[in-house]
C-alpha positions, 0 to 999 in steps of 0.5 A, a space after each residue: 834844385 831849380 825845377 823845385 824852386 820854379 814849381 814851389 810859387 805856382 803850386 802854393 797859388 793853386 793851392 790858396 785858390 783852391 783853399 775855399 773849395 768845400 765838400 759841395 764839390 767833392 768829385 769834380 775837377 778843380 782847375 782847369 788851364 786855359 792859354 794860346 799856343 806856344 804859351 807853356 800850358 804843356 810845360 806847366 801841365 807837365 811840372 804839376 804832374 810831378 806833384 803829390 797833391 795834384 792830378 791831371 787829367 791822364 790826357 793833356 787836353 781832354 776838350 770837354 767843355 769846347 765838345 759841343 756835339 758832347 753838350 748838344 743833348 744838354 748835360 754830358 754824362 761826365 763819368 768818361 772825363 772823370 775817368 781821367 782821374 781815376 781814384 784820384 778825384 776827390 782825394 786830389 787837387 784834380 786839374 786839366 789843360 785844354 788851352 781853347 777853353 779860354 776863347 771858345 764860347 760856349 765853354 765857360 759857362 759850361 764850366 761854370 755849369 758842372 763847377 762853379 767853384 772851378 779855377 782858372 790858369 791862363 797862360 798869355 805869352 807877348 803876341 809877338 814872339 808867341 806868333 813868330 815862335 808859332 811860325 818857326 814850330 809850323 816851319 820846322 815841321 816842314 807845314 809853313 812854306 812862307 815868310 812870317 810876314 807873308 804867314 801872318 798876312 794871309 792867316 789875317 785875311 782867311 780869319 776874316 772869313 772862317 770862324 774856324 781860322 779865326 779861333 785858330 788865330 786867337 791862340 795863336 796871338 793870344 787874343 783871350 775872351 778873358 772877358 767872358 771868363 770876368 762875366 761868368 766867374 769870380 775875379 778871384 776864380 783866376 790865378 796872375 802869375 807874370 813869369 819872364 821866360 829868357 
């Protein structure tokens, strides 16, 4: 029906990306999606669980590549996140969704490191309606006491000064290092796809 018709375009992109991967990385991850919060990165994490060809990670943020504790001592011992996958590594286009990898430093040349053939998904949203989106979820959630207007004023001001806060506000209105991911890949390492959600 219609979900089948919505998966078919973005599963026969992935599948184009992926058709240069050869056996020199066999047994690794194939793609990875990045994206901002309220983007749809668990709804697209969720459609590509439900086809055959594909795996994903058994948890939908695994945050290899931002652990920087795991790539303190240099490379990590890979075999937990493999374990992800189970037998499907290697027999399957294997994948996983961890939004922040599209902003954290560090994490593409990390991802580059364990493949350099990996694909990249990001998912943008309008900033606008991504941050009032964002709110509104906060809101319900009974965490977000103030106005939008006021929110998005002090989370701006606490950005300044907190590092931490300020990654936390680049998912939250999609301020992307896409360049950083231009420097460490391939431009044909990332899919463009430009849906309208209504």
């Amino acid at each position: 029906g219609d979900h089948a018709r919505s998966e078919r375009p973005l599963v026969a992109t992935l599948r184009r990306m992926n058709d240069s991967l050869g056996s020199a990385v066999d047994h690794r991850v194939d793609f990875v999606i990045g994206g901002v919060q309220k983007g749809g990165t668990t709804a697209l994490d969720r459609i590509l669980r439900r086809h055959p060809d594909i795996a994903m990670a058994r948890n939908k943020e695994p945050h290899m590549f931002d652990d920087d504790e795991a790539f303190g001592g240099g490379v990590p011992d890979f075999k937990r996140y493999h374990d992800l996958w189970g037998e499907s590594l290697g027999r399957r286009r294997c994948g996983e969704a961890t939004p922040i990898y599209c902003w954290w430093p560090p994490a593409a040349p990390r991802i580059r490191d364990y493949n350099p053939a990996m694909k990249w998904v990001l998912l943008l949203r309008e900033p606008a309606s991504r941050a009032y989106s964002h709110w509104n979820m906060e809101r319900s959630w009974g965490v977000e006491p103030q106005p939008f207007e006021a929110a998005l004023d002090r989370d701006l001001a606490v950005a300044l000064h907190d590092l931490v806060v300020e990654a936390d506000l680049a998912l939250r209105f999609g301020s992307v290092g896409l360049e950083r991911g231009d420097v460490e890949f391939d431009a044909d390492r990332f899919a463009e796809q430009h849906y309208r959600f209504v």
